[in-house]
Phi, psi and omega in degrees: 000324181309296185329308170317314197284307177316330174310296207300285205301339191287331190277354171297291197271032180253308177290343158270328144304006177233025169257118163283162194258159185286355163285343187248008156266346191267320190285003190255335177299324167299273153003287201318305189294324166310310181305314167299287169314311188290338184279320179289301184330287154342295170261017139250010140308331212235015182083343191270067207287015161268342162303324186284331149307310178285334175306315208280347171287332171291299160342276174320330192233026163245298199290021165261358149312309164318355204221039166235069191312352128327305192275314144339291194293340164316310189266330198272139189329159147315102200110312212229028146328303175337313169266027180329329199266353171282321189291346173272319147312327168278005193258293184320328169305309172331272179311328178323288181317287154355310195276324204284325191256005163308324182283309173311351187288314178299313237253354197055018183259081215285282185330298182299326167313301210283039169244310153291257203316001149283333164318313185290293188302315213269331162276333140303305158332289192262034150264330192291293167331319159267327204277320173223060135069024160277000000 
């Protein structure tokens, strides 16, 4: 029974040294999201919309972390919790833009694509704009 018991913590306090801390679920969320944007940017410097596609898919499966208001209150500084309900709206921005330019994309309507990934940066910008305070 000793044994059982010994198992169990180790495998409790094995599993909690690998629980990201929410600065470090935001920073990994981030990358992701870089990682996106720089894919959209990329392919449409080079002609590539499936690069442009895949950008906007990374987008897309990073920024549903945003849409967890637990997880929000989590990352915004101290003093600006409050604005949880802006950051949730801009994660929903996130997405709007995403979805318009995947369809402009089906539509070949290159421009209006590249017009939603200014949507994306802008929405991103001014999340940036609250958390940190320009």
């Amino acid at each position: 029974m000793k044994l059982k018991n010994i198992l169990l913590s180790l495998v409790v306090l094995s599993s909690l040294s690998f629980a990201e801390t929410p600065a470090e679920l935001n920073a990994r969320t981030m990358v992701g999201m870089e990682s996106g944007l720089n894919n959209i940017q990329k392919g449409f410097l080079y002609n590539n919309f499936d690069l442009v596609k895949y950008g906007a898919d990374q987008i897309m499966k990073e920024n549903k972390v945003y849409h967890d208001r637990k997880v929000i209150k989590s990352i915004l500084p101290k003093g600006k919790q409050q604005m949880e309900n802006i950051a949730m709206i801009t994660a929903n921005r996130v997405d709007d833009s995403i979805t318009e330019l995947k369809a402009y994309m089906e539509l070949k309507d290159i421009r209006k694509a590249q017009d939603a990934f200014v949507n994306i940066v802008k929405a991103c910008t001014d999340c940036h704009n609250i958390i940190r305070g320009w």
